[in-house]
KEZA-82451 format. One record per residue (C-alpha): residue in three letters; y, x, z. Coordinates in steps of 0.02 Angstrom, whole numbers, plus 50000, padded with zeros to 5 digits. Each point is the difference from the previous one (the first is absolute). Layout:
BEGIN
+------+-------+-------+-------+
! rest !    py !    px !    pz !
+------+-------+-------+-------+
!  ALA !     Y !     X !     Z !
...
+------+-------+-------+-------+
END
This chain:
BEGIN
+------+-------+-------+-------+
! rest !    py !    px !    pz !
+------+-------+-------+-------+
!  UNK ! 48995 ! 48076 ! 52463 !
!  UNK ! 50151 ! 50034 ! 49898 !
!  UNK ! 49992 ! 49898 ! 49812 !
!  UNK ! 50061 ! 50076 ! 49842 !
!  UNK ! 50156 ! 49898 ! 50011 !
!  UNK ! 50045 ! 50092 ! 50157 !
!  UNK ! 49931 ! 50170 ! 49928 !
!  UNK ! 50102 ! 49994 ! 49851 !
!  UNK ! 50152 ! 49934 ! 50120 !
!  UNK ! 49996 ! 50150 ! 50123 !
!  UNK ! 49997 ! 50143 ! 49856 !
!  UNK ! 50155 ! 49890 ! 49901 !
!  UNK ! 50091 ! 50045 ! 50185 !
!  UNK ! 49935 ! 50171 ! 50007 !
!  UNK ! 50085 ! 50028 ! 49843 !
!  UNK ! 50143 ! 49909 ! 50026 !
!  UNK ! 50178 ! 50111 ! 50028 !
!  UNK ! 50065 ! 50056 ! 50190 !
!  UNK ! 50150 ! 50014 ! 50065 !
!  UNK ! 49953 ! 50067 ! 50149 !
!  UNK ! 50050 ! 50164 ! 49981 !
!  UNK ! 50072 ! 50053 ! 50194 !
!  UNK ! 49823 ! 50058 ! 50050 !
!  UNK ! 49984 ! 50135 ! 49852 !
!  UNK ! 50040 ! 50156 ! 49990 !
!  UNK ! 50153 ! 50064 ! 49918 !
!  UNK ! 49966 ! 50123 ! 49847 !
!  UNK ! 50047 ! 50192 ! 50039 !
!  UNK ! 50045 ! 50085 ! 49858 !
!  UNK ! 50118 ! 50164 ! 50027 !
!  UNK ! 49970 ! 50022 ! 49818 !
!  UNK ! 50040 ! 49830 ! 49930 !
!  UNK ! 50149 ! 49939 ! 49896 !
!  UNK ! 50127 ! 49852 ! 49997 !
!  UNK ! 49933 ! 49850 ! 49887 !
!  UNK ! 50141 ! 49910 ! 49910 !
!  UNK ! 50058 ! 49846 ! 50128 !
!  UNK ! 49981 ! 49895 ! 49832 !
!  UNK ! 49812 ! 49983 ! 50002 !
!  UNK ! 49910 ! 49860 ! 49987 !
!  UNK ! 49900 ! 49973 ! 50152 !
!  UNK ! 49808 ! 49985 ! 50000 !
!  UNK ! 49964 ! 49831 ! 50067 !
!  UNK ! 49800 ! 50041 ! 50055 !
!  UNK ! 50108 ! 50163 ! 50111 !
!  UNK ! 49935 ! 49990 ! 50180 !
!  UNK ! 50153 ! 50102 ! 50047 !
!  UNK ! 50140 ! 50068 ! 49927 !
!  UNK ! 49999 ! 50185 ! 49971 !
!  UNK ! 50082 ! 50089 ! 49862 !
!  UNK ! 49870 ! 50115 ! 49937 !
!  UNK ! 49780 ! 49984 ! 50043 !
!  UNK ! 49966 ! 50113 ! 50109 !
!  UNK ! 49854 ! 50089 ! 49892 !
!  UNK ! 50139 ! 50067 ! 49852 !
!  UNK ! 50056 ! 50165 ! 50032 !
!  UNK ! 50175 ! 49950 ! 49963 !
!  UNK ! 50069 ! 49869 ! 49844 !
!  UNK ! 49988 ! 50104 ! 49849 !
!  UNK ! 49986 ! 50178 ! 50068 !
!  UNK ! 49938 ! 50059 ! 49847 !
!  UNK ! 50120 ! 49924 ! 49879 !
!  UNK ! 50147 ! 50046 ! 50133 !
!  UNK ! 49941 ! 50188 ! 50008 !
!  UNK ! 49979 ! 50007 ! 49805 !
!  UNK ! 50171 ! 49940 ! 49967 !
!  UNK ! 50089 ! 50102 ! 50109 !
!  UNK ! 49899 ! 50171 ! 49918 !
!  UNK ! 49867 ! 50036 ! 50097 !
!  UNK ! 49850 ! 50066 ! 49921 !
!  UNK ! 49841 ! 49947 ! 50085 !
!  UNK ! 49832 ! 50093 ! 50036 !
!  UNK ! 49839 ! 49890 ! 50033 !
!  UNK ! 49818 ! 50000 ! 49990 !
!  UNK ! 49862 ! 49905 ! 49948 !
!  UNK ! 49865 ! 49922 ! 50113 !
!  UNK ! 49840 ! 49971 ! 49930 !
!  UNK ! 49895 ! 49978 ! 50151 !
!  UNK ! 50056 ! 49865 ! 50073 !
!  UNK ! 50021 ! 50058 ! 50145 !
!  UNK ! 50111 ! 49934 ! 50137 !
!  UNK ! 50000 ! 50170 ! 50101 !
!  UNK ! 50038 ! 50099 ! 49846 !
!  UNK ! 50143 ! 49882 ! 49957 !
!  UNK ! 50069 ! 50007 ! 50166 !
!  UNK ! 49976 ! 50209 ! 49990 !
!  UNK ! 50086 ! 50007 ! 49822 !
!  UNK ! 50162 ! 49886 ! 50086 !
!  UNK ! 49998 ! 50102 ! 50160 !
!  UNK ! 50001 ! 50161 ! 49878 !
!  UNK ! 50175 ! 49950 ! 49913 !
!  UNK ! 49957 ! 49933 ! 49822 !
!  UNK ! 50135 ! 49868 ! 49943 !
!  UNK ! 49875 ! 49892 ! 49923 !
!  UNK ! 49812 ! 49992 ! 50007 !
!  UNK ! 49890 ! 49912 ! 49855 !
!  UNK ! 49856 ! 49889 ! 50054 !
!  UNK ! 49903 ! 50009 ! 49855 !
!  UNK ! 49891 ! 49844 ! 49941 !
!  UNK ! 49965 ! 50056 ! 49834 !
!  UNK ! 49907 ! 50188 ! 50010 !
!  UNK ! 49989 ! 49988 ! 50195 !
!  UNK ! 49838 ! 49935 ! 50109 !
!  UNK ! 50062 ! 49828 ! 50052 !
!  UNK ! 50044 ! 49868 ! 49944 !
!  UNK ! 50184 ! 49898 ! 50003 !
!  UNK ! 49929 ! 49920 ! 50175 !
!  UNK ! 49959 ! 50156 ! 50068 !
!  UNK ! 50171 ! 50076 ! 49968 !
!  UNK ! 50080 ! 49881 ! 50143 !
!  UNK ! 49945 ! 50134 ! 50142 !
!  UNK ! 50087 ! 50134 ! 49907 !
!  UNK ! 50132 ! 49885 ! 49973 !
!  UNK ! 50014 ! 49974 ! 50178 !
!  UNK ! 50000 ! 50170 ! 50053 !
!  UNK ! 50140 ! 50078 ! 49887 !
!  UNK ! 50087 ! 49858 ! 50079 !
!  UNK ! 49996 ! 50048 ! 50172 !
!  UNK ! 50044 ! 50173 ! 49940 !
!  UNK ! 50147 ! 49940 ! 49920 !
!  UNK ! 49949 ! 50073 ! 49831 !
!  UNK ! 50029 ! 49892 ! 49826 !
!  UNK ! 49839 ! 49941 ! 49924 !
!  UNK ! 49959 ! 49980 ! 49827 !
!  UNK ! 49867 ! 49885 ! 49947 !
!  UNK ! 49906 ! 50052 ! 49840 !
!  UNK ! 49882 ! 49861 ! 49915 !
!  UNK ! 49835 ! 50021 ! 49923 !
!  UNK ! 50087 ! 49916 ! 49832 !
!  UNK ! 50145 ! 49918 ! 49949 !
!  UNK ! 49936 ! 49813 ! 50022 !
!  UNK ! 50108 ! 49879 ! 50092 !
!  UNK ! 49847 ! 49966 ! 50098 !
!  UNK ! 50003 ! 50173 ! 50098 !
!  UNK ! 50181 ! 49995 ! 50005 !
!  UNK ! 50004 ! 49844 ! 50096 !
!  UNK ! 49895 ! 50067 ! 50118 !
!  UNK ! 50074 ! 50160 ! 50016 !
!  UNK ! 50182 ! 49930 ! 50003 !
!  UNK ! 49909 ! 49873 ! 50160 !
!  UNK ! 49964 ! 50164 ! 50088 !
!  UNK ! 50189 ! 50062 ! 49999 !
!  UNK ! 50038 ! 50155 ! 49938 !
!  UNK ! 50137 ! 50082 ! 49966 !
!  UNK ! 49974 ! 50024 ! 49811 !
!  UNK ! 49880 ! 49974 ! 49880 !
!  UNK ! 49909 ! 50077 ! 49875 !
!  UNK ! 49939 ! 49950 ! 49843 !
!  UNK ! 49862 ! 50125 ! 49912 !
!  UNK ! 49994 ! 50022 ! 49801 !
!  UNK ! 50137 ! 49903 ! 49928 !
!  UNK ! 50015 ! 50011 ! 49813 !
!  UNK ! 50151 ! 49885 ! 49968 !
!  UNK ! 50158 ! 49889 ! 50016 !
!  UNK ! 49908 ! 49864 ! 49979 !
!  UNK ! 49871 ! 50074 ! 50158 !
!  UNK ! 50136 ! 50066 ! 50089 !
!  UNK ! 50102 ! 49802 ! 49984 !
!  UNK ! 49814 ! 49975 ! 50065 !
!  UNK ! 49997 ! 50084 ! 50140 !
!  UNK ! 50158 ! 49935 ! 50049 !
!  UNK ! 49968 ! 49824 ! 50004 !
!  UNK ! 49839 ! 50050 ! 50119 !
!  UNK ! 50138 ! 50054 ! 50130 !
!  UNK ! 50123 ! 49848 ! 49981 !
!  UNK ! 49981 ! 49823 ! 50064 !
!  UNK ! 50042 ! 49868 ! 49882 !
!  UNK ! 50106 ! 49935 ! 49904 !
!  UNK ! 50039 ! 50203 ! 49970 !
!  UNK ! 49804 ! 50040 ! 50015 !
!  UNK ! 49833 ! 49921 ! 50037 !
!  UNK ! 49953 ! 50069 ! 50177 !
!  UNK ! 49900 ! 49889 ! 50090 !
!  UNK ! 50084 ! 49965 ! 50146 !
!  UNK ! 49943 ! 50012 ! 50181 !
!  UNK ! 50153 ! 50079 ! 50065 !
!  UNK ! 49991 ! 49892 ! 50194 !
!  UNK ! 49832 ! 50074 ! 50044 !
!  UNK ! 49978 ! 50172 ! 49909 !
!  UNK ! 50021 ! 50170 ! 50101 !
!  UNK ! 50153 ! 50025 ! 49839 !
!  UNK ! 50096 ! 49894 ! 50124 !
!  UNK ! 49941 ! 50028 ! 50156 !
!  UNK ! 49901 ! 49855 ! 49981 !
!  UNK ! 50137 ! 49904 ! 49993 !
!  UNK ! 50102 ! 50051 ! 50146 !
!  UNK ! 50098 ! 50093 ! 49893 !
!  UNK ! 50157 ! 49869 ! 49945 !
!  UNK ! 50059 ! 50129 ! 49876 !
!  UNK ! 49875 ! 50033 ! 49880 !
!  UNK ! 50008 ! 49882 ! 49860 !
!  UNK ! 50185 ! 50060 ! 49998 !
!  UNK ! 49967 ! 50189 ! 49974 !
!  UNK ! 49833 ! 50031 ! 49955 !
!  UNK ! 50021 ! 50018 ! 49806 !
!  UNK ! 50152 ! 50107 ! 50034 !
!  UNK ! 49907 ! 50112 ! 50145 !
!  UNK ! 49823 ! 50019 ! 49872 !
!  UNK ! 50006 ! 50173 ! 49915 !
!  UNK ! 49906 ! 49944 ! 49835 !
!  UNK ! 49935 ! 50157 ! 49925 !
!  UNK ! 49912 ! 49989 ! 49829 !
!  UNK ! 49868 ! 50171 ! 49945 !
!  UNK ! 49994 ! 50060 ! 49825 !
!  UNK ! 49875 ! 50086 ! 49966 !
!  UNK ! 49951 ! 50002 ! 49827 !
!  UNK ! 50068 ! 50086 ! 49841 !
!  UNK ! 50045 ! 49818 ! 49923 !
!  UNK ! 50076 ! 49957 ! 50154 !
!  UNK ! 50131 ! 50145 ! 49992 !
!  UNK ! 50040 ! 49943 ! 49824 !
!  UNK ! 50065 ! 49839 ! 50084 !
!  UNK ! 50043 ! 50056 ! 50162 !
!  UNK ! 50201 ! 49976 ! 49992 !
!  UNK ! 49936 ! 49817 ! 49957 !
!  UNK ! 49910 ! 50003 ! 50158 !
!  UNK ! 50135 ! 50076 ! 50128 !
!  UNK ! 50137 ! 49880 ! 49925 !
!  UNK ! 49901 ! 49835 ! 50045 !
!  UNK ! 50105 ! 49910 ! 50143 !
!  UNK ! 49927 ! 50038 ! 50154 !
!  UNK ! 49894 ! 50164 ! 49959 !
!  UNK ! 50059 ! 50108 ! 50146 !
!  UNK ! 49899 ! 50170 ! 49955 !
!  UNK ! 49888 ! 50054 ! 49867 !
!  UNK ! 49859 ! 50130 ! 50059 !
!  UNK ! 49921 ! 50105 ! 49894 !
!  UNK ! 49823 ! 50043 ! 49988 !
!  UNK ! 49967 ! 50174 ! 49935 !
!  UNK ! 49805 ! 49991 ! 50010 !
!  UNK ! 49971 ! 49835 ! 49904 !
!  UNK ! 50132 ! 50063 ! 49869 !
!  UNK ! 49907 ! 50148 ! 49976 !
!  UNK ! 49858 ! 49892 ! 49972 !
!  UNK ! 50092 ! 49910 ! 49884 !
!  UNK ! 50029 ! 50135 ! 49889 !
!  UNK ! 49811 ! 50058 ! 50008 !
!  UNK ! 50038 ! 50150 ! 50118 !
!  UNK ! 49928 ! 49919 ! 50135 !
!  UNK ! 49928 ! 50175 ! 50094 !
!  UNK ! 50172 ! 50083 ! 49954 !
!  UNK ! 50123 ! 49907 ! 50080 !
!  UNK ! 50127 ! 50146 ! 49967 !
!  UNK ! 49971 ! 50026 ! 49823 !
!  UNK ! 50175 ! 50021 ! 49907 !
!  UNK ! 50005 ! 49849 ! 49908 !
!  UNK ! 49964 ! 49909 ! 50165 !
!  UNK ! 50146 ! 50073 ! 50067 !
!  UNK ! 50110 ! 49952 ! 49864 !
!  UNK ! 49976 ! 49820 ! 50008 !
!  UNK ! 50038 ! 49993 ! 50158 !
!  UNK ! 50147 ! 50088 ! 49993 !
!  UNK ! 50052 ! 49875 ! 49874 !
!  UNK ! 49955 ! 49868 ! 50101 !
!  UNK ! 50106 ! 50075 ! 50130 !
!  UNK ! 50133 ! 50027 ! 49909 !
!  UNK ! 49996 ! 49788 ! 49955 !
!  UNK ! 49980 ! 49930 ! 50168 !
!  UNK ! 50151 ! 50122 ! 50075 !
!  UNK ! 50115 ! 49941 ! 49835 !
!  UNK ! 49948 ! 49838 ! 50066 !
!  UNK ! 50045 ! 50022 ! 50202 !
!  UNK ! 50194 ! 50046 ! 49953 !
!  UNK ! 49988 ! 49853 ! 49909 !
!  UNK ! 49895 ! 49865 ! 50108 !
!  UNK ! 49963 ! 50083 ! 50170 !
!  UNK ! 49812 ! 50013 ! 49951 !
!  UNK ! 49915 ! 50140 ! 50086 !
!  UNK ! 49896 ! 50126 ! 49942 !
!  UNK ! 49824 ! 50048 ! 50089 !
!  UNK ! 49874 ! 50129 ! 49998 !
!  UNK ! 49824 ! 50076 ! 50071 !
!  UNK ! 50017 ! 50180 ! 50035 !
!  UNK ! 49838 ! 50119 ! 49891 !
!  UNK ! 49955 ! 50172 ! 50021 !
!  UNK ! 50090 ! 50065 ! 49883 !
!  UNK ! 50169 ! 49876 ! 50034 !
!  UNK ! 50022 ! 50010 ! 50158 !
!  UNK ! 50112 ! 49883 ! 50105 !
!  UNK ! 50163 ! 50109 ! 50039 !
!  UNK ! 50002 ! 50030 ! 49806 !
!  UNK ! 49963 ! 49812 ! 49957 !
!  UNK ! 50164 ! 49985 ! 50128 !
!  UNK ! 50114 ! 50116 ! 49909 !
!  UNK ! 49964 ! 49906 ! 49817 !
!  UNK ! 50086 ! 49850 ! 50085 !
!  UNK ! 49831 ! 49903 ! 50071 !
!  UNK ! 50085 ! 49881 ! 50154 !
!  UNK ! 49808 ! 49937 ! 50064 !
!  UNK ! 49878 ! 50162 ! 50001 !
!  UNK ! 49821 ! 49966 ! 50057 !
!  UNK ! 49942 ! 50172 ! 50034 !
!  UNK ! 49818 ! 49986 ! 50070 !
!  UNK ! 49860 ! 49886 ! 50052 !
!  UNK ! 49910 ! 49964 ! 50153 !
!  UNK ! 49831 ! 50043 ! 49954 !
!  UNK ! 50053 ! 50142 ! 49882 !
!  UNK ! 50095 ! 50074 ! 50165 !
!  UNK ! 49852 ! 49979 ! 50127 !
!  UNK ! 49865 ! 50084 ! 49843 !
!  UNK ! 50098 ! 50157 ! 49992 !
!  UNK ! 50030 ! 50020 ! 50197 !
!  UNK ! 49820 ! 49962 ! 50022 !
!  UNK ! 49930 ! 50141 ! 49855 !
!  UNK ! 50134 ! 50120 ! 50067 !
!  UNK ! 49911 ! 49959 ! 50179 !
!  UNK ! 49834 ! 50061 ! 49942 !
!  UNK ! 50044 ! 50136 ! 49886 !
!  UNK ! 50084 ! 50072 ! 50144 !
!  UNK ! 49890 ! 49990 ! 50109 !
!  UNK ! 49832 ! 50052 ! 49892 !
!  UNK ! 50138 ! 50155 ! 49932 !
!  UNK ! 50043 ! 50043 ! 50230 !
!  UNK ! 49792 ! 49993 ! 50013 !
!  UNK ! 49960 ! 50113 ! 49845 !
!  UNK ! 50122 ! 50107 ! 50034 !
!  UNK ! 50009 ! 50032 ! 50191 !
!  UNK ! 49835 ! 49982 ! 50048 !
!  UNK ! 49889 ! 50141 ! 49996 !
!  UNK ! 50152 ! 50091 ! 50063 !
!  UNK ! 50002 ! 49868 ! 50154 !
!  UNK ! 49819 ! 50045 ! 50043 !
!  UNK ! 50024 ! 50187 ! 50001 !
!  UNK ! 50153 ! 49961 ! 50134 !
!  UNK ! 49955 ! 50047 ! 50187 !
!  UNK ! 49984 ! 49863 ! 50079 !
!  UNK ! 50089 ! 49964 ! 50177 !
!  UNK ! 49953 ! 50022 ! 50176 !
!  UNK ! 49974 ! 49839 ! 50084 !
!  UNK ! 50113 ! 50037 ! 50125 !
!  UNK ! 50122 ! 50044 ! 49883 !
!  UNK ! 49965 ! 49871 ! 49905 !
!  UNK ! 50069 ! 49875 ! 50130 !
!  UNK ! 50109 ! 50088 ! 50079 !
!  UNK ! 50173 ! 49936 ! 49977 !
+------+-------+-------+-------+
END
């Protein structure tokens, strides 16, 4: 029988770094970029590719941002793997895994995660809250960006910052050489690039939050603010008239900041498509990130459509069906 000595001796070895690396597949990535040849290598690397092979590519979002692109996504709120892999297969430029208003949880985002991945799609990650502790989890997971819900201030936004940095520039807890961020640790480039790659996107959402919200975009390391037209509604007590004038205004104004702001800084400004703002019109007021529907939202109107036409083809085709003469068996099926 083995003694705790020897236990404790064979995980230590487990753990320990390879350098056996002629056995393992090379990564294939028609998609992926050039690292700098600079980088510091990851010593706990069990090979030495330049990019983990679940990233879509090094900063695709950031890269397709700065050279003008504007982006259409969606949110996911199901948590659901086949929907995710549906909504990258479809040809949205980013889909949001939402933690905070979906139905699972950070954990359960790592299928989803996994499947915009194999469909080469960006993925955004959003959190329940803005705690560190959901951000280290999230950031473990490997997204492509993340996003923080509700955030009020500089001094939040500084916040929220720090969650995505490893110290001395942060307080990340780190367990870059076994998290799927870096491939578990086969990927020798991550420590190198992974606070440039993260798309940190910040939400305001609240009419105190737009009085501040140059504060916000200018903090180091903000990459996007995203606005939230329903919670600033509710903000401004017109909670069941999200398109009330005075909603519109402020965000308008708030618009108007963050853009001022992306000449400036390179901040980006995004947005959730509503009824009455669509996305093509969020697009031509200078959005670069439009999210213009949700999962669940998309499969409830296909799905009351579905009945409605079908209770509409019954009502209004069949008493007329039964007074048709019916067919002759044989020429029925004849053919």
């Amino acid at each position: 029988m083995a003694t705790a000595h020897s236990s404790s001796s064979v995980a230590i070895e487990l753990l320990k770094p390879t350098t056996a690396t002629a056995s393992l597949p090379k990564t294939l990535n028609p998609n992926s970029l050039s690292f700098r040849s600079s980088m510091k290598p990851n010593k706990f690397s069990v090979r030495s590719s330049s990019s983990s092979d679940h990233h879509v590519s090094p900063s695709v979002l950031k890269r397709r941002l700065s050279s003008g692109d504007a982006l259409y996504g969606m949110f996911l709120l199901s948590s659901s793997p086949t929907l995710a892999e549906i909504a990258g297969l479809a040809g949205y430029d980013y889909v949001v895994v939402d933690a905070e208003h979906g139905l699972g949880s950070v954990a359960d985002s790592l299928p989803c995660l996994r499947a915009l991945s194999a469909a080469r799609v960006p993925s955004v990650l959003r959190l329940p809250d803005s705690s560190p502790t959901y951000a280290k989890k999230a950031l473990d997971l490997g997204p492509d960006a993340i996003m923080f819900p509700s955030v009020s201030s500089a001094a939040e936004a500084e916040a929220a910052v720090a969650a995505c940095r490893y110290p001395p520039r942060g307080l990340r807890g780190a367990a870059h050489p076994i998290v799927r961020a870096s491939g578990y640790g086969t990927d020798d480039s991550y420590l190198a690039r992974c606070e440039d790659d993260l798309m940190i996107i910040l939400q305001v959402e609240s009419a105190a939050a737009v009085d501040s919200i140059e504060e916000i975009a200018n903090v180091d390391g903000v990459d996007c603010i995203q606005m939230g037209p329903l919670d600033l509604s509710a903000s401004m007590g017109y909670l069941w008239d999200p398109g009330n004038r005075k909603v519109r205004e402020k965000l308008r104004e708030a618009e108007r900041r963050v853009l001022a702001v992306t000449k400036k800084k390179g901040c980006y400004l995004g947005g959730f498509a509503m009824p009455h703002d669509p996305p093509g019109v969020l697009k031509l007021r200078g959005y670069h990130m439009v999210a213009g529907a949700v999962d669940l939202g998309m499969f409830r109107k296909a799905a009351v459509e579905d009945v409605e036409r079908f209770r509409k083809a019954v009502t209004d085709i069949g008493e007329e069906d039964n007074e048709m003469e019916k067919p002759s068996d044989e020429s029925y099926y004849s053919e």
